[in-house]
N, C-alpha and C positions, 0 to 999 in steps of 0.2 A: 093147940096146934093151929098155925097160921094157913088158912083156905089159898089154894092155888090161884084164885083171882085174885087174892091183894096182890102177890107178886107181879100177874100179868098185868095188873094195872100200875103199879111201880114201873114196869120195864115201860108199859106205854108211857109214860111221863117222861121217864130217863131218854128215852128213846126222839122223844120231840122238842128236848131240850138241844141233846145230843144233834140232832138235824140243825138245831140254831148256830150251834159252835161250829158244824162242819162248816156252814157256810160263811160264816166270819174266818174260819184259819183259812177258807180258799182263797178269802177276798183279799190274802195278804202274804201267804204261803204259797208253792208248790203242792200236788195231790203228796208226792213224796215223802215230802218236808211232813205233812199232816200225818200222815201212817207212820213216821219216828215218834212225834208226839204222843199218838195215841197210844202207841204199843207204850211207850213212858209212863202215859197215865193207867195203862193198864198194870205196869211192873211198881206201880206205888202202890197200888192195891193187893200185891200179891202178898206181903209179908199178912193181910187181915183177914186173906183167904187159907192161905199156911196155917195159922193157928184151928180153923175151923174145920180143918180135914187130915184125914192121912192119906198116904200115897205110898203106905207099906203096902204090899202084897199085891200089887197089880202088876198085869199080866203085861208080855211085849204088845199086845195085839191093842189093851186097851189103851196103853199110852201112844201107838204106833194113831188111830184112831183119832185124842187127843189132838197128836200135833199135828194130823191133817185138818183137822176141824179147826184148828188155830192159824192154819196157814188160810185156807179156805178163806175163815175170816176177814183173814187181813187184806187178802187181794182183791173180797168185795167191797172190802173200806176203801183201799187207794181207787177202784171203779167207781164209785163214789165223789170221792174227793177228785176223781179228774173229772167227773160231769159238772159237777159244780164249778169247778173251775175253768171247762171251756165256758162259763156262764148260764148253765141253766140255773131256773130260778129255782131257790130253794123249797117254796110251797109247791111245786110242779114234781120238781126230780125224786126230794125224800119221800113223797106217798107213792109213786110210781115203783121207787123203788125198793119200799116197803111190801109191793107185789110178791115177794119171793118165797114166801110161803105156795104161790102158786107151784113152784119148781118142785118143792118139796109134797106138796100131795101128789105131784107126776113120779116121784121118786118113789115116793112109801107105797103108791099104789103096783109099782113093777116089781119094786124091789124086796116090797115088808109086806107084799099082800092085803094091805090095808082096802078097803072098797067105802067111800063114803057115801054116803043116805043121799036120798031125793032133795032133803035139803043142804044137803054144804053142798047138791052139785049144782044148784039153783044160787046159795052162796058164790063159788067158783065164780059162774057165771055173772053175778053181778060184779063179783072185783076186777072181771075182766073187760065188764063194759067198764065202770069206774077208770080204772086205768086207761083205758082207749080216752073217753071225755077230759079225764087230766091232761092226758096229753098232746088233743088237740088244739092247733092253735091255727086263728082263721088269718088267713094271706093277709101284709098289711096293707088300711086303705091308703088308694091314691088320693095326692089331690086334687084340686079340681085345675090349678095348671098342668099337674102331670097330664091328666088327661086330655087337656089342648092340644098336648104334642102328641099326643098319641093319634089322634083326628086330624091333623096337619101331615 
């Protein structure tokens, strides 16, 4: 049996390639255009995910769940694919927005009773200063005739 870290280390992979191609379809597409594509590549993949499951016997609640999570999805892809494309830089926006797991321990904590340790809230904390540091960006400098007329 395959240990749960390969996988999360696959997804990490997947995931920072995935952030390369966002930014190249922005650089060329509409956010819109990109979330066709992608739901695309995700329906090429569905006949290799069919084969490896059933979806006899579930319930209205968990498919209902499902295709919230799927929509979900998609509208954090197109928020995505439009920040990129008003031009945020790709090394900037995809780790920033890679944050969301933050959303989700605010969620599991209200809603799933989950409570996490002294250290993932010392983690927390750091992804939140992280996040703050990525995100800032210092005013640009003038140069030095801007500043003549500034003094004039």
């Amino acid at each position: 049996m395959i240990h749960w870290m390969v996988y999360a280390s696959f997804a990490i992979v997947l995931w920072g390639v995935n952030g390369l191609f966002m930014k190249l379809g922005t650089n060329r597409v509409s956010a819109r255009s990109m979330v066709i594509w992608v739901t695309a590549g995700f329906l090429v993949l569905l006949p290799f995910m069919w084969k490896a499951t059933t979806l006899s016997g579930l319930s209205t609640g968990v498919i209902f769940v499902g295709l919230i999570a799927g929509a979900v999805n998609g509208l954090g892809n197109w928020a995505v694919f439009a920040c990129l494309e008003k031009g945020a830089k790709a090394s900037v926006a995809i780790p920033l927005t890679a944050l969301y797991p933050l959303c989700t321990v605010a969620l599991a904590t209200a809603f799933l009773k989950e409570r996490p340790t002294a250290l993932q809230w010392l983690g927390i904390a750091l992804a939140v200063a992280g996040g703050a540091m990525l995100s800032y960006e210092p005013a640009p400098a003038t140069s030095p005739e801007e500043q003549l007329h500034c003094v004039q």
